[in-house]
N, C-alpha and C positions, 0 to 999 in steps of 0.2 A: 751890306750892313754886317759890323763882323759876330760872331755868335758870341751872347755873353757866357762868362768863366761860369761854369757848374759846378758845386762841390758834389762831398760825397752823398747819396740818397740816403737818407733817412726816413724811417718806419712814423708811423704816427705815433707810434710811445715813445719816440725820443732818441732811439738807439739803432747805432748804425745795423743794417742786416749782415753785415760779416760777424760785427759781436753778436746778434741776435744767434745766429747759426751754431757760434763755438757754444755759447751758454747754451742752448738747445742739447747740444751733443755731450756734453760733460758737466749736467747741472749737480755734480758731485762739488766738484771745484767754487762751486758759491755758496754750497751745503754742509760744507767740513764732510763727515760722514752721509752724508743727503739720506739720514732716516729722523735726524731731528732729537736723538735721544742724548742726554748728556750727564745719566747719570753711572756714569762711568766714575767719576770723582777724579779727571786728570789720565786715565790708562789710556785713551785715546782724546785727539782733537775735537773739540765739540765748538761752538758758536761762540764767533766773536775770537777764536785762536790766530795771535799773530803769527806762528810758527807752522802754521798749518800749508802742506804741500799736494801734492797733486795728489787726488784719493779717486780714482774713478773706477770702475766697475773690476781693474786686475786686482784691488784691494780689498775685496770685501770678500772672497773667500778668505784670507787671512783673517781679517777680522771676525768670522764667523764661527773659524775653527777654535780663536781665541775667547769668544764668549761662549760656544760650549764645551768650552774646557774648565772656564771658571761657573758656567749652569752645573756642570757634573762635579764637581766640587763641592759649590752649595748643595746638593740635591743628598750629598751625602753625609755632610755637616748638621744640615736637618733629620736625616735618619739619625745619626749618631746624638745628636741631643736629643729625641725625640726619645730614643730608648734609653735613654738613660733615665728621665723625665719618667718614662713607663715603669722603670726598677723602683725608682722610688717612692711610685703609688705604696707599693706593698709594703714598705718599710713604716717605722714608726716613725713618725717627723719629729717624735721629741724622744732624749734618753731619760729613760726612766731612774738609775742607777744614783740616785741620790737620798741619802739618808741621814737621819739626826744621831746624837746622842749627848746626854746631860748628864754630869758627872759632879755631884753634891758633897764635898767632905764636910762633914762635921758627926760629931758622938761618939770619935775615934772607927768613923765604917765612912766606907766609898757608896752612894745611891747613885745609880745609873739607869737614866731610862735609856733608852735605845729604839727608835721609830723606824720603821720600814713601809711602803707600801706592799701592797698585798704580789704587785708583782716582782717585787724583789726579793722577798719575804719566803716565793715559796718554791726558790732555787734551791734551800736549802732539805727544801719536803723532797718524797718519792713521790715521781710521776702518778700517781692515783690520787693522790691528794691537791693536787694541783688545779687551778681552774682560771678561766680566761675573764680578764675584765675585773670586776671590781668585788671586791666577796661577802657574802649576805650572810649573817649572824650563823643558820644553820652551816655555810661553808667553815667559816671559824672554829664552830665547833668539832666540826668532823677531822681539822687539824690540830686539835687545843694539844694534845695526847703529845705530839709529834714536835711541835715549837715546843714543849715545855723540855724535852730532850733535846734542842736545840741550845735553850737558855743557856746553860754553863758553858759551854764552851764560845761564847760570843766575845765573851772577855777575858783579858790576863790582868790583873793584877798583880804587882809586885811590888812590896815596899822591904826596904832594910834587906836587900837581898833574898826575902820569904817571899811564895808566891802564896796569897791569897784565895779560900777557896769560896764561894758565895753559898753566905746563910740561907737565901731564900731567893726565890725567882717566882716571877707571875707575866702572866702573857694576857693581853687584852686585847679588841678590836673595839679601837676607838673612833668618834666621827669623824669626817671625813677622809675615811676610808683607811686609815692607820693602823696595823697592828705595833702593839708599843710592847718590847719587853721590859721589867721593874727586877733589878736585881743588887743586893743588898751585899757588900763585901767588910765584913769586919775583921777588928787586929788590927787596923793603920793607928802606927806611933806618931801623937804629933814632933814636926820638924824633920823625920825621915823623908829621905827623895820617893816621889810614887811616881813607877813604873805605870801605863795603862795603852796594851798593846788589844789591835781584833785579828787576831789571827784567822776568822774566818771570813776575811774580805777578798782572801784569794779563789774563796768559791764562788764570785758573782762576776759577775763580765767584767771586763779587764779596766772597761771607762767608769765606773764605780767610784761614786766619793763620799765619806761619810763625814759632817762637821762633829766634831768633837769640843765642848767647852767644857772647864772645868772651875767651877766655883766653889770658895770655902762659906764657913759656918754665916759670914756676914751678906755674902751675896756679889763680895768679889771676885772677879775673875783672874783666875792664878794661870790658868794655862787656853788656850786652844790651836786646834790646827782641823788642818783642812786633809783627812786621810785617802789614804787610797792603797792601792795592790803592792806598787812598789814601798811606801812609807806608811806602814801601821800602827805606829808608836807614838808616844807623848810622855816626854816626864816632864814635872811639873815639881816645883817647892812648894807644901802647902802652906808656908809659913811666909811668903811673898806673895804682894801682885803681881799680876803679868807685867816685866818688866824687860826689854832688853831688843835694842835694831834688829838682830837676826828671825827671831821668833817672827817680830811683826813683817817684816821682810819676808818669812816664808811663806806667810796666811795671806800676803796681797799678791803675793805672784801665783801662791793657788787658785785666786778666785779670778786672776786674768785669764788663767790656761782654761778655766771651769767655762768664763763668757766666750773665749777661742771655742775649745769644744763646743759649745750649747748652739753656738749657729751655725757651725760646720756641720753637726748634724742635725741641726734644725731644719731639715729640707722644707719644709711649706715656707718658714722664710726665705730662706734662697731663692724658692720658684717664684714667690713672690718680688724679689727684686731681679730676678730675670725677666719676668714680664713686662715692669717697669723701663729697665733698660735695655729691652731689645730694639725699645720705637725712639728711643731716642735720639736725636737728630745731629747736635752737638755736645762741646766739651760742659758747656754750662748750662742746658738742660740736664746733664748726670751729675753735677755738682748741686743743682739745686733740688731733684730728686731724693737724693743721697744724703741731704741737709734737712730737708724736709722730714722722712724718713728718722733719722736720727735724734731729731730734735723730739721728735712727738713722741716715740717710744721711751726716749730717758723719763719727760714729764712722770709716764705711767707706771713705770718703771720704779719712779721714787716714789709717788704716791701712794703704787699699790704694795711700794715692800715697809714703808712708813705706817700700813693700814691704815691711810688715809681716806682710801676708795678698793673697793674690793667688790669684783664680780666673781661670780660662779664658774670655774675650771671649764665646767661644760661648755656655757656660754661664748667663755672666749675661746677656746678650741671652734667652737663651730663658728663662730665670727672671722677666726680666720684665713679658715678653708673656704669662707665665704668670701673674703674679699678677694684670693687669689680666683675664684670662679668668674667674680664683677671683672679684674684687670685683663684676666683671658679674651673675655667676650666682648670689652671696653675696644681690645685692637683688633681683634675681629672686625669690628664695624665700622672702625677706619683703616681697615684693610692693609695695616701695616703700619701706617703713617702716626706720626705724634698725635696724643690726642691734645685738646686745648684746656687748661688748666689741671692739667695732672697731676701741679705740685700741690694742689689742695686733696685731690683724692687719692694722694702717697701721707697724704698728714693724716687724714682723718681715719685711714686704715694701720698707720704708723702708731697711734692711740692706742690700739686696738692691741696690735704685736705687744708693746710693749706688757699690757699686763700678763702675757704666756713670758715671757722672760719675766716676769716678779714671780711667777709661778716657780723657777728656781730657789730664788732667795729666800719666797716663802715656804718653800718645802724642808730646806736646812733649818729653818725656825730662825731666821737672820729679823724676825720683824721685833725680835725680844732687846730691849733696851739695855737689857743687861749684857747682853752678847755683844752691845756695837755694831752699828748699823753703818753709820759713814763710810768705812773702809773697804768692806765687803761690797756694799753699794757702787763705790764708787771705783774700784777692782772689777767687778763683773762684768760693770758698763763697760769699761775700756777695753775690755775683753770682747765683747762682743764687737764693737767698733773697728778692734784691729781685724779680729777673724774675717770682717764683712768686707773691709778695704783690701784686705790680702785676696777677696775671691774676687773684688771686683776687678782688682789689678791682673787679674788672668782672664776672666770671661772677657772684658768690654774690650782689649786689642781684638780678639777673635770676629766681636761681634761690630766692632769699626771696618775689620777685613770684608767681611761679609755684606756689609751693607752698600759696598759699592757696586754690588753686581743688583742690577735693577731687577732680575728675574727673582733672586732672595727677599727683596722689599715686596714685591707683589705677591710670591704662593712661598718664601720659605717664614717672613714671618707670621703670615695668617696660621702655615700649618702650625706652627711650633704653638703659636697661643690659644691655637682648639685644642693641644695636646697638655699645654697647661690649665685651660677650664675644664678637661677632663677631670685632671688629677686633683685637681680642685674641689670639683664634683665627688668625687670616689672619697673624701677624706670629709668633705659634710653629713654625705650620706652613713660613712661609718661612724661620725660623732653625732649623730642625731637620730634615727630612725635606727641606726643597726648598733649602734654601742651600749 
């Protein structure tokens, strides 16, 4: 009887034992990289790679020298923003360097007040006179002596080519925390051009701005500008209103460079949207962070420079040293990873931001009706929007680079956001218990 034809033996799972043996011996080749990990984003073959070619055990020193070449990389990316993050614990997350002044023609004299806070106010004092933080009546008085020698020279006045010397000067410390100097410059002829220069703006740090408005007898506004170190001047017609493109053209591109400044050195905002988009995962989570973020601060922003609504300086300083503590400790807890619904908790702390930016507006006296509010408002904002998009167009490539090495998602951005509820922390503690 002849033997019947046999094929080939097969295993009880179905597959021949020759295949069984090769996949035995090289289960790399059915594994792309046979450790399972794919968050490479594309640098190597991972699951499911049509292109993917024999990786068996001669490849994985390659690959090994290769991810800790980009582990030491990260490892130093994170020291490096880490310290940076640490320098600007100590710094002030807002500049101080902003001041008023109001300029009244009528009864043929110039009335200017001139508002400082206290720590701007007392660059101009000798170091013994000087004090940290906020100044208590007895402080004031101990410099009254000193700012009254200060007084005349704060202004120049110059009309008809005569300079102007002031009648009288007085120095006050007014609430919230303002010293105001009052000084009275008489002899202006009406219809003559008036000159009104601060030559002593070149004594206060270099990012110093002083708004200047100048209103006649009825309560029109004939002149203003937005000073500073390089440009300390203003002539004005007092016999016109403010009238003319250039003028208004100079004041709105001052107050865009003032919102550029104010978040460039607004470092708690900053680390505050570093925290937010370091867990970010795509291009439209940062878009809707970003949108979130932006929307909620202008709300407050206008509100609080319209004195709509108005909280306590203190308050929101410390609300928002507080919320960068919450977003630190927020990726902390998920260990790197996006959290779930973030754009509601970029809004409701984006509120919050927004009234420390009216704290600008309102520190120039921008909330007076007479000054015009619109412009400067809406100047600042976009300043602050440009400055915010120019820093993100530099961090988030960095922070795109970065998040492809799986070892930076696991321990570089946990450290980096203990390093930000650090700094968080250190900036609640000085506006609340130590300020």
């Amino acid at each position: 009887m002849p033997h019947a034809l046999q094929g080939p033996e097969v295993s009880p799972a179905g597959v021949a034992p020759g295949a069984a043996k090769v996949q035995e011996a090289n289960p790399a080749q059915t594994h792309g990289t046979g450790e399972g990990n794919d968050a490479s984003f594309g640098l190597w073959p991972g699951r499911g790679s049509c292109n993917r070619g024999p990786q068996g055990p001669a490849t994985r020193p390659v690959k090994a020298r290769v991810d800790a070449i980009q582990g030491g990389m990260s490892a130093r990316v994170v020291l490096l923003l880490s310290f940076l993050i640490a320098v600007t614990i100590g710094v002030r997350a807002h500049d101080p360097g902003l001041s008023t002044a109001q300029a009244d023609l009528r009864e043929g004299a110039v009335f200017i007040t001139n508002g400082y806070a206290p720590a701007d106010v007392q660059e101009y004092l000798p170091m013994t006179l000087r004090r940290d933080g906020s100044w208590t009546q007895e402080d004031f008085e101990a410099a009254h002596e000193a700012l009254i020698g200060v007084a005349p020279d704060l202004w120049e006045v110059r009309t008809g080519g005569r300079r102007l010397t002031p009648a009288s000067v007085r120095v006050e410390l007014l609430p919230e925390d303002n010293v105001s100097f009052f000084l009275v410059f008489r002899g202006v002829v009406s219809g003559e051009r008036l000159t009104l220069r601060a030559p002593r703006l070149a004594e206060l740090p270099n990012n110093h701005r002083q708004f200047l408005v100048v209103a006649d007898a009825r309560g029109t506004v004939v002149g203003r500008k937005l000073l500073s170190l390089r440009d300390a001047t203003l002539e004005v017609d007092p016999g016109a209103a403010e009238t003319g493109a250039p003028a208004a053209a100079a004041t709105f591109w001052g107050f865009v460079w003032l919102g550029v400044e104010h978040i460039w050195i607004g470092y708690d905002h900053l680390l505050f949207l570093f925290a937010l988009l370091i867990v970010c995962r795509s291009f439209r989570s940062i878009v809707g962070i970003i949108s979130c973020f932006t929307l909620a601060h202008s709300i407050t922003l206008a509100l609080a420079t319209f004195d709509l609504v108005n909280l306590p300086p203190r308050v929101v300083e410390a609300a928002i040293a507080g919320s960068i503590v919450y977003v630190g400790l927020e990726n902390l807890w998920r260990r790197g990873q996006e959290p779930r619904g973030r754009w509601l908790v970029t809004f409701g702390f984006g509120l919050v931001h927004g009234f420390g930016f009216a704290s600008v507006l309102r520190g120039l006296g921008i909330a007076s009706g007479s000054q015009g509010i619109a412009l400067p408002l809406f100047a600042f904002n976009l300043g602050v929007e440009l400055g915010q998009v120019a820093v993100a167009a530099i961090v988030l490539p960095v922070i795109w680079r970065l998040r492809r090495s799986s070892g930076f998602v696991r321990r570089g951005v946990p450290a980096l956001s203990a390093v930000v509820a650090l700094a968080g922390f250190y900036w609640l503690l000085e506006r609340t218990l130590l300020g």
